[in-house]
C-alpha positions as CSV (number, residue, x, y, z in Angstrom):
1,X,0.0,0.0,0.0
2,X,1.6,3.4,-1.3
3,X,1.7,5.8,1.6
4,X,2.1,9.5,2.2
5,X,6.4,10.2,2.3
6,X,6.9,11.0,5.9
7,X,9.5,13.9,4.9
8,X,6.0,15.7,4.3
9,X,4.5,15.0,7.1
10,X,5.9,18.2,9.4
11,X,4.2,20.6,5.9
12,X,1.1,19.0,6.5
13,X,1.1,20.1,9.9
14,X,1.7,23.0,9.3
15,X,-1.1,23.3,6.7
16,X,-2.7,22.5,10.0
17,X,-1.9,24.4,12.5
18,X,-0.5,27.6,11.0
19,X,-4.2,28.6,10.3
20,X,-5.6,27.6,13.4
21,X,-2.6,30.1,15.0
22,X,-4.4,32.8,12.5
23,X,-7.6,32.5,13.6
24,X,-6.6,32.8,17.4
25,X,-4.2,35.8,17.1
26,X,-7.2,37.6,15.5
27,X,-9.3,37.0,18.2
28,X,-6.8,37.8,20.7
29,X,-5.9,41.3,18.5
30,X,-9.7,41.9,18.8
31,X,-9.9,41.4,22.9
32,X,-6.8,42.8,23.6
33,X,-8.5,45.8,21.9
34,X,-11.1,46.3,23.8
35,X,-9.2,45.6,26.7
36,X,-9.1,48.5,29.2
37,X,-5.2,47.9,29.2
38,X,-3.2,51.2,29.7
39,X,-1.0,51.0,26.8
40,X,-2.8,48.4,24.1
41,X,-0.1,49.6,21.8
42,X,2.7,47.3,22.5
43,X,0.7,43.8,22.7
44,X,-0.7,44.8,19.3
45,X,2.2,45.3,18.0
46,X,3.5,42.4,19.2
47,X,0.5,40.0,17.9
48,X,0.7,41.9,15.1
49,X,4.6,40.8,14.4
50,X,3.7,37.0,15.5
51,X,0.6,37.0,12.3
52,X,2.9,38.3,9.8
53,X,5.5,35.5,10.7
54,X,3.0,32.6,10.4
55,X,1.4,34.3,7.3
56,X,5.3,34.2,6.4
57,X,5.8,30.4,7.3
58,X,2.2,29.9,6.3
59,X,3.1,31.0,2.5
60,X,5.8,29.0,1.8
61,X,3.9,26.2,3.2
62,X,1.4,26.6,0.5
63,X,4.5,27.5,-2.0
64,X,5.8,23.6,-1.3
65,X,2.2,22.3,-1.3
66,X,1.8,23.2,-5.2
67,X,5.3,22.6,-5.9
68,X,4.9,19.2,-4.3
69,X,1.4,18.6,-6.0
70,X,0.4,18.4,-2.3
71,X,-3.2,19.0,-0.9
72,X,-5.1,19.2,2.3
73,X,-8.8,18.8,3.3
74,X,-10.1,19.1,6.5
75,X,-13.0,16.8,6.6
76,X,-15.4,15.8,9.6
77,X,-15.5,17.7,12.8
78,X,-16.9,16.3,16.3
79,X,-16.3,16.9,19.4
80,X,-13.7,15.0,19.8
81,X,-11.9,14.5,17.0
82,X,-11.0,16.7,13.8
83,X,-10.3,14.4,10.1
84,X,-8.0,15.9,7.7
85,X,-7.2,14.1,3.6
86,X,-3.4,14.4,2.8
87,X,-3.4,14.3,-0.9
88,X,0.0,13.6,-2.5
89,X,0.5,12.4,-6.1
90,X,-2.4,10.3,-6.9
91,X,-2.4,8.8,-2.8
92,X,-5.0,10.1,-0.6
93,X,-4.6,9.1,3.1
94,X,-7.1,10.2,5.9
95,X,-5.9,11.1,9.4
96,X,-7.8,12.0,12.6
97,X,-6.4,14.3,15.4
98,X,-7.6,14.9,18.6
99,X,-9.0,18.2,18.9
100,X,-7.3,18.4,22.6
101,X,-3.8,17.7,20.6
102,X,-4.6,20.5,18.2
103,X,-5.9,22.8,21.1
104,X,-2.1,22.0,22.7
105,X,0.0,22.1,19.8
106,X,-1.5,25.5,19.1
107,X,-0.8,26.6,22.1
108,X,2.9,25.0,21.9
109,X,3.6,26.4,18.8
110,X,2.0,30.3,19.5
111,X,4.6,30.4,22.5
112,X,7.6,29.4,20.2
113,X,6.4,32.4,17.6
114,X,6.2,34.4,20.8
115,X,9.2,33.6,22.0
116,X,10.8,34.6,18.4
117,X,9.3,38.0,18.1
């Protein structure tokens, strides 16, 4: 049985997780606000420099995808876990995460872009 090459594995991922980080940063952006914070200034700034390096690493994620002939589909959601179709080639494989893993990678991976800006 032809599987998906594990080197691509880690792009998937990120095909993944790098929007999930995108959709969380904007809410954050939008509470922080309307926050009555003293000086909002400096954490937008700073959620602002964290979504323009995953929209960054996020690009050339999608650059290797079509170079690659690579897709991704998220499929079924419930509440516990979240199906996504790796396409590579003419090889389709389907793979279920846990949406708790996703909820803690997330969080793993926004505190390594934090940590970077």
């Amino acid at each position: 049985m032809l599987q998906i090459p594990s080197k691509t594995i880690p792009y998937y991922e990120a095909g993944i997780y790098l929007p999930l980080l995108l959709i969380i940063l904007g809410k954050d952006y939008s509470i922080v606000e309307q926050s009555p914070f003293k000086f909002k200034n400096p954490y937008l700034q700073l959620i602002d420099a964290v979504r323009i390096k995953i929209e960054h690493d996020l690009k050339e994620t999608k650059d290797y995808f079509k170079l690659h002939q690579m897709r991704l589909v998220r499929g079924k959601t419930d509440d516990l876990f979240t199906e996504y179709h790796f396409y590579f080639g003419g090889i389709m494989e389907c793979r279920r995460y846990s949406n708790i893993r996703l909820r803690n990678q997330s969080e793993l991976l926004l505190a390594e872009y934090f940590k970077k800006s």
